[in-house]
C-alpha positions in Angstrom: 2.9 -22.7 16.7 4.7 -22.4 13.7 3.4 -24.2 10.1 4.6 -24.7 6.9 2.9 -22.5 4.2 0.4 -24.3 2.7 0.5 -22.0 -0.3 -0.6 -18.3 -0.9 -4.1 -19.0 -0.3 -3.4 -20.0 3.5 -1.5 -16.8 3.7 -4.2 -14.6 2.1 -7.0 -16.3 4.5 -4.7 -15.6 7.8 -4.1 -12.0 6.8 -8.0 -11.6 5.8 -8.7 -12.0 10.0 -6.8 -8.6 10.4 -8.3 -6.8 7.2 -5.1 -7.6 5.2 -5.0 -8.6 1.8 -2.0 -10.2 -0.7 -1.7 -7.2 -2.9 1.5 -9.6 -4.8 3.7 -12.1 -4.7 7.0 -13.5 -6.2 10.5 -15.6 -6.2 13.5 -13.5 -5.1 16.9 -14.5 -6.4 18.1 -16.0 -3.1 14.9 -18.1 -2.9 11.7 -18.4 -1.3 8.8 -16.5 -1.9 8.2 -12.6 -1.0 4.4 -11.9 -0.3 3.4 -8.2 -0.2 0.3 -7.5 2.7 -1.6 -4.2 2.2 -5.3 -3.1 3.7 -8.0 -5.5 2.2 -10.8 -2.7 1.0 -13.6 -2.1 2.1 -13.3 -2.4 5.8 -9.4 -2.0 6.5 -9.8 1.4 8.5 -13.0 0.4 10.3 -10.7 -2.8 11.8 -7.9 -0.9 12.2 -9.3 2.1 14.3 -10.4 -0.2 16.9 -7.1 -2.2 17.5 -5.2 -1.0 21.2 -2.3 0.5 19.2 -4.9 3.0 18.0 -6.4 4.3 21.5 -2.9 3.9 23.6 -1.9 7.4 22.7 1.6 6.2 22.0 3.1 7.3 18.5 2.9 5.4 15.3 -0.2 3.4 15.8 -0.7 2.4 12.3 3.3 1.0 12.0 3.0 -0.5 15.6 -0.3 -2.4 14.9 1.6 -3.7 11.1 4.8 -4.7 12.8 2.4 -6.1 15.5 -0.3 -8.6 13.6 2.4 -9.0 10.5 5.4 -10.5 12.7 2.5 -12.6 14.3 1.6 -14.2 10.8 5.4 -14.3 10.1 5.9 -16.4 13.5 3.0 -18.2 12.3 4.1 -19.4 8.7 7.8 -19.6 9.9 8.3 -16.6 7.7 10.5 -13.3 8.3 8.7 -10.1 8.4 9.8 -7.1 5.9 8.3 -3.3 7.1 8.5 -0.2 4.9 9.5 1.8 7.9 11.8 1.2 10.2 14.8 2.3 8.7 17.6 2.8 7.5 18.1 0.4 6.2 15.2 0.7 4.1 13.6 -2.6 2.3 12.7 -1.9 -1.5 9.3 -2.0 -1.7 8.9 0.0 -4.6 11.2 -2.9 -6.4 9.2 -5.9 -4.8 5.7 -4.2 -6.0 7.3 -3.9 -9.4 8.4 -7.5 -9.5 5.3 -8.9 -8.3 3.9 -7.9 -11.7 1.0 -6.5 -10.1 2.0 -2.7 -9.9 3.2 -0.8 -12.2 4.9 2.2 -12.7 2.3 5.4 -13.6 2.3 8.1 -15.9 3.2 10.4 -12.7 5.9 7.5 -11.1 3.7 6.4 -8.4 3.4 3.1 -8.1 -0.2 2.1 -9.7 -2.0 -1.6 -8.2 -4.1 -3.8 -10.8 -6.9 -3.6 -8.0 -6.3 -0.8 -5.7 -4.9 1.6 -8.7 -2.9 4.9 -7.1 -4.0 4.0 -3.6 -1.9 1.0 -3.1 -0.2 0.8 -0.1 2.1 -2.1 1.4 2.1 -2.7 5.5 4.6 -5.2 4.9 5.6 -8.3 3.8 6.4 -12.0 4.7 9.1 -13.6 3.4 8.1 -17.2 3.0 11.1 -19.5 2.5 9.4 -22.2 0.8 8.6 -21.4 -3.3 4.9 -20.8 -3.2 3.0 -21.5 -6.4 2.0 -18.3 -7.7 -1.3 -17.2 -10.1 -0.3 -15.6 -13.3 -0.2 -11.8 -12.9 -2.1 -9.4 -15.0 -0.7 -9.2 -18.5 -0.8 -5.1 -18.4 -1.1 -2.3 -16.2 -4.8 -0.5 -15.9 -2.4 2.3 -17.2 -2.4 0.8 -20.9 -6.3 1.1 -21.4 -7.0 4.1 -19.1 -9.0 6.8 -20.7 -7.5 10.1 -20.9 -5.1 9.2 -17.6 -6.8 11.5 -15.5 -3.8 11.7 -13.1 -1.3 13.7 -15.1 -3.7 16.8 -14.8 -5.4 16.6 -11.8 -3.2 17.8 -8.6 -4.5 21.5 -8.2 -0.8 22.7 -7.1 0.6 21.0 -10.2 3.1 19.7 -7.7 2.4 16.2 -9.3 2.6 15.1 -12.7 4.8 13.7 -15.9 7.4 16.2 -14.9 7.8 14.3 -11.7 6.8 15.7 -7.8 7.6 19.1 -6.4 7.1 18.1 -2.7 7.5 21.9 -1.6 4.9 23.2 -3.7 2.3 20.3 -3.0 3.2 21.3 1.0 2.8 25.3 0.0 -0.8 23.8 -1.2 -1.5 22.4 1.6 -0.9 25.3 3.5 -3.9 27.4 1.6 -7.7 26.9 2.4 -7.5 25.6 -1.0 -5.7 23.0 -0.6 -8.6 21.2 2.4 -9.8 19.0 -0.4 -6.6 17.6 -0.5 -5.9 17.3 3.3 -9.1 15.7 4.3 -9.8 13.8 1.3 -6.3 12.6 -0.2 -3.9 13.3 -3.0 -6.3 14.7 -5.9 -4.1 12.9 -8.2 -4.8 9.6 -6.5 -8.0 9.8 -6.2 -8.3 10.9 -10.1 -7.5 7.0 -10.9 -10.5 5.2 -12.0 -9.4 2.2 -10.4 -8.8 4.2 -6.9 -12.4 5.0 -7.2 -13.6 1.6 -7.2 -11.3 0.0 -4.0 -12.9 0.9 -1.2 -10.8 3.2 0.8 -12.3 5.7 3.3 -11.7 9.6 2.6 -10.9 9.4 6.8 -7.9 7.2 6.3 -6.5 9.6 3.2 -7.1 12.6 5.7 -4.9 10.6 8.5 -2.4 9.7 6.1 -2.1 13.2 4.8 -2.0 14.8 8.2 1.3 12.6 9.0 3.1 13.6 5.9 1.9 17.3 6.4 3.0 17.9 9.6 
């Protein structure tokens, strides 16, 4: 049964059932209202692991179970769901975090989350074709009062940093038995965000992550 959005606060609650949390919001140009779903910390990766898309043995659980639970809120609010996989083509969710004035761009480019700092993540997105009222956004990014911005010296590989990414020698890092912090704890640089530290997210979903982009 579809509804009408009763603003972002219904949305937030419906996504809170499947450990999903508004990590932004805001008006696109052709109208409506874009909201941007990501893991609601602590206690996304406990919820997630016990979903049927996780024990099926089929590929992809973690982008079957999104497109799975996020079309069903999108049915639900008479919404269309966006996906940052899937493509091409691909949907600009490096733009929409950016607009939502909740993320920001970091000293080392990744995008960097007012509450979940370097360890943001989107599983989607609805958008909501009514104009939502919307909370004011932060006024700055953690980035402006951060003390000594750990992150531009703290990959290992120096792979990661001001100078930008050199994804061949963060995978030649990888390869060494150095590199095992990194594998089965996540991205030293990410972690090295003092607002990372304080969201919640299990070392055991940074290791899964990493294992799918270091295959």
């Amino acid at each position: 049964m579809t509804r009408r959005a009763e603003g972002l606060d219904a949305i937030a609650d419906a996504a809170a059932h499947d450990r999903l949390s508004v990590l932004g919001a805001f008006h696109p140009e052709t109208g409506g209202t874009l909201v941007l779903l990501g893991p609601a910390e602590p206690g996304f990766w406990p919820h997630l692991t016990t979903q049927p898309e996780w024990h099926d043995g089929a590929p992809d659980p973690v982008d079957r179970w999104s497109a799975r639970v996020i079309g069903a809120l999108a049915a639900g609010f008479g919404a269309e769901a966006r996906f940052p996989f899937g493509g091409p083509p691909w949907h600009p969710f490096y733009a929409w975090a950016l607009a939502s004035g909740r993320a920001w761009a970091s000293p080392v480019a990744l995008l960097v989350h007012d509450r979940a700092g370097l360890m943001v993540s989107y599983r989607g997105a609805l958008l909501v074709p009514e104009r939502l009222e919307l909370p004011a956004p932060p006024t700055a990014s953690p980035c402006a009062t951060c003390v000594g911005r750990p992150c531009l010296g703290a990959c290992p590989a120096g792979a990661l940093g001001a100078g930008g990414y050199d994804v061949a020698a963060c995978h030649a890092y990888l390869n060494q038995p150095e590199g095992a912090a990194c594998r089965t704890r996540g991205c030293a640089v990410r972690r090295a965000c003092p607002v990372s530290a304080n969201y919640g997210r299990l070392e055991a979903q940074s290791a899964y992550h990493m294992g799918q982009f270091h295959r």
